[in-house]
C-alpha positions in Angstrom: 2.4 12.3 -29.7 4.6 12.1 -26.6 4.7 15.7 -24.1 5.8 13.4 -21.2 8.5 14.3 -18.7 8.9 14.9 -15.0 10.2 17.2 -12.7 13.3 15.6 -11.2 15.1 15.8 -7.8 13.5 15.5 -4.1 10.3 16.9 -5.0 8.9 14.7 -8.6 6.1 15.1 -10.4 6.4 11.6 -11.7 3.0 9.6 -12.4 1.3 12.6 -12.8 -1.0 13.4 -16.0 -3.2 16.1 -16.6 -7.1 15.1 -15.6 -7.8 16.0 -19.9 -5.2 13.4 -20.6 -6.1 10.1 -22.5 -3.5 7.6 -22.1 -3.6 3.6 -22.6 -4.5 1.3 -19.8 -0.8 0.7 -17.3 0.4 -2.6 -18.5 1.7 -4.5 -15.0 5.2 -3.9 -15.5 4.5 0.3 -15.8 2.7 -0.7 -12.4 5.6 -1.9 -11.0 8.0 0.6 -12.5 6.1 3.5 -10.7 6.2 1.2 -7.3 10.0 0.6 -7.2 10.9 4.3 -8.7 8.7 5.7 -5.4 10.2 2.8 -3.0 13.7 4.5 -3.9 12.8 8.5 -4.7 14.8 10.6 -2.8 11.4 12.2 -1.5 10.9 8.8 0.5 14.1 8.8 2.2 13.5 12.1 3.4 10.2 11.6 4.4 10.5 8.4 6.3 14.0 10.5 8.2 11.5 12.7 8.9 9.1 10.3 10.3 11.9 7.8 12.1 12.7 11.9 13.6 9.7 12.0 15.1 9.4 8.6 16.7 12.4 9.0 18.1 11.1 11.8 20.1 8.2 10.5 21.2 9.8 7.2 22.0 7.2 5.6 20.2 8.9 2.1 20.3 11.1 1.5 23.8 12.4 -1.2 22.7 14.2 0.6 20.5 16.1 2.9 23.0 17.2 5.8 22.2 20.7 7.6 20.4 21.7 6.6 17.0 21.8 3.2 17.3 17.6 4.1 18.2 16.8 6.3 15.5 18.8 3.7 13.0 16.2 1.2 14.1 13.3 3.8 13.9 14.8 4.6 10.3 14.4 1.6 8.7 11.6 0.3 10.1 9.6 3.0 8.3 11.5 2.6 5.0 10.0 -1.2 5.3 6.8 0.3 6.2 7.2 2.6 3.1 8.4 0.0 0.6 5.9 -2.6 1.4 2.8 -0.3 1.3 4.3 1.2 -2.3 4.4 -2.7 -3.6 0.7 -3.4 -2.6 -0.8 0.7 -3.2 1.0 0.6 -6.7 1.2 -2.6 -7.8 0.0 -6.1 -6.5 -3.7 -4.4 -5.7 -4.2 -2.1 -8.5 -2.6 -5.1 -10.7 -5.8 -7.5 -9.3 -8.3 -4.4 -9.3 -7.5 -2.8 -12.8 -6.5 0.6 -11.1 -4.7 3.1 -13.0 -1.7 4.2 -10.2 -1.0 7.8 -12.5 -1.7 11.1 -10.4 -4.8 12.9 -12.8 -3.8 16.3 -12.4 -6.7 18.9 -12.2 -4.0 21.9 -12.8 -7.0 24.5 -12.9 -9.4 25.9 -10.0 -8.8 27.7 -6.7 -6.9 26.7 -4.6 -9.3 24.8 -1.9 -11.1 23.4 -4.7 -7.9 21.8 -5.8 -6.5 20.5 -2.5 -10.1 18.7 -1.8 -9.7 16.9 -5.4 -6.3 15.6 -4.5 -7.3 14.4 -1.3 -10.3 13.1 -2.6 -8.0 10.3 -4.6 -7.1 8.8 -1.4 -10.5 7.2 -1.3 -11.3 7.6 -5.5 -9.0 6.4 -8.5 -9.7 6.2 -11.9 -9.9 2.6 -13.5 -8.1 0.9 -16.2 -11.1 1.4 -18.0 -10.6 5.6 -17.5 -13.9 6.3 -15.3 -13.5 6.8 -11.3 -13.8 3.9 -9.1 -13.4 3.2 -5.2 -9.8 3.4 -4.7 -9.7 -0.4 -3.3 -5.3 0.4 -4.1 -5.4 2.7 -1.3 -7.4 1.5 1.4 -6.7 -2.3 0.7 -2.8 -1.8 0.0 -2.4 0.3 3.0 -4.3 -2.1 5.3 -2.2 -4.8 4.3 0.8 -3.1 4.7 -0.2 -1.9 8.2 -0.5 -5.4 8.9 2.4 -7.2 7.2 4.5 -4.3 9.2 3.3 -6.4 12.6 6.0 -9.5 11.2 8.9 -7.0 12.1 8.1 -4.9 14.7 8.5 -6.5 18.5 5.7 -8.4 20.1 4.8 -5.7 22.2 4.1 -3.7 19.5 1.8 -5.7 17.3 -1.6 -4.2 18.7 -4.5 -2.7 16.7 -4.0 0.6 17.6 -0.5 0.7 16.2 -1.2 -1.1 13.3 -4.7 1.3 12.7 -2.1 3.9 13.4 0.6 2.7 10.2 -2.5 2.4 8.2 -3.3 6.3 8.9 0.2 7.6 8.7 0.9 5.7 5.0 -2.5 7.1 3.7 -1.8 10.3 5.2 1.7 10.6 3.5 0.1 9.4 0.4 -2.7 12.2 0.5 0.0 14.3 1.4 1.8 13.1 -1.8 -1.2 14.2 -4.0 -1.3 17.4 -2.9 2.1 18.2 -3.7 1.6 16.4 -6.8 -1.2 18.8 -7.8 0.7 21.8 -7.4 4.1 21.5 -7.9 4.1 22.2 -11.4 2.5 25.5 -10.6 4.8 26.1 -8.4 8.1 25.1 -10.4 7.3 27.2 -13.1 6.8 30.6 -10.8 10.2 29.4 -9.5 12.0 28.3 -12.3 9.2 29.7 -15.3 9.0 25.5 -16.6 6.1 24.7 -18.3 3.6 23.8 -15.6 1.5 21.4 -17.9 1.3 18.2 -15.7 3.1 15.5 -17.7 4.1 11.5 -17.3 6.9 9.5 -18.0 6.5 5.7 -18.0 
């Protein structure tokens, strides 16, 4: 029996199952398959233009200067950032740990309740095995990320406050990503009246 589908375009449901769902373990390549689909989903372009936006106009990075030719720099920088901490979060970590990298949906409950569970999965994860387990994806594959970023960014740059600060911003944008993951089928079928049952496409 197969319900699985998505909800396409910038905002995606994709990886997400509901909580009640009993799928098989995620073989390494459906690992990898969610990694590269979220390295490349329109949602992380607009999110990282967002974030290079910002920089910009804090002048986060001199050395970068400032104009187009500043925010181009700014830009892809934090698509790296972005594509490097998707490979470890979703793949080469949970791949070593036996993490499962789908979204359980709880898709009933108030609303706080609801928002508290999907942050919660920054720090919990279910296992290959189906229970919860420390979400070693998360906090390992970000941590690494944060500190592979220091091989491309200048000299000056390389400290432990910036790289403490990458680690926060990635695990923010993922707990950010949950949330919206949570809800947007609730709120695609009050939009649109689609079926709001939480659903995954490997």
């Amino acid at each position: 029996m197969d319900h699985r589908g998505e909800h396409e375009g910038i905002l995606s449901n994709y990886g997400s199952v509901s909580v009640n769902e009993k799928l098989p373990p995620q073989t390494a390549g459906e690992k990898f398959k969610m990694a590269i689909k979220d390295d490349f989903g329109p949602s992380t372009f607009v999110i990282r233009a967002a974030v290079a936006g910002v920089d910009l106009e804090r002048n986060s990075i001199p050395e970068f200067h400032e104009g187009g030719a500043g925010y181009g720099r700014y830009y892809w920088h934090s698509l790296v950032d972005s594509a490097v901490e998707n490979t470890l979060v979703e793949f080469v970590v949970p791949v070593a740990t036996h993490e499962d990298t789908r979204y359980y949906r709880l898709g009933s409950g108030g609303v706080m309740k609801r928002t508290a569970y999907a942050v919660k999965r920054v720090v919990v994860i279910r296992s290959d095995a189906g229970g919860d387990t420390f979400n070693f994806s998360e906090i390992v594959g970000a941590g690494a990320g944060a500190g592979i970023s220091n091989l491309y960014y200048p000299r000056r740059e390389r400290t432990f406050n910036n790289t403490a600060g990458t680690f926060g911003l990635n695990a923010g944008i993922d707990g950010a990503t949950f949330v919206v993951r949570e809800f947007l089928p609730d709120v695609m079928h009050a939009l649109f009246h689609r079926d709001s049952k939480a659903e995954v496409k490997q």
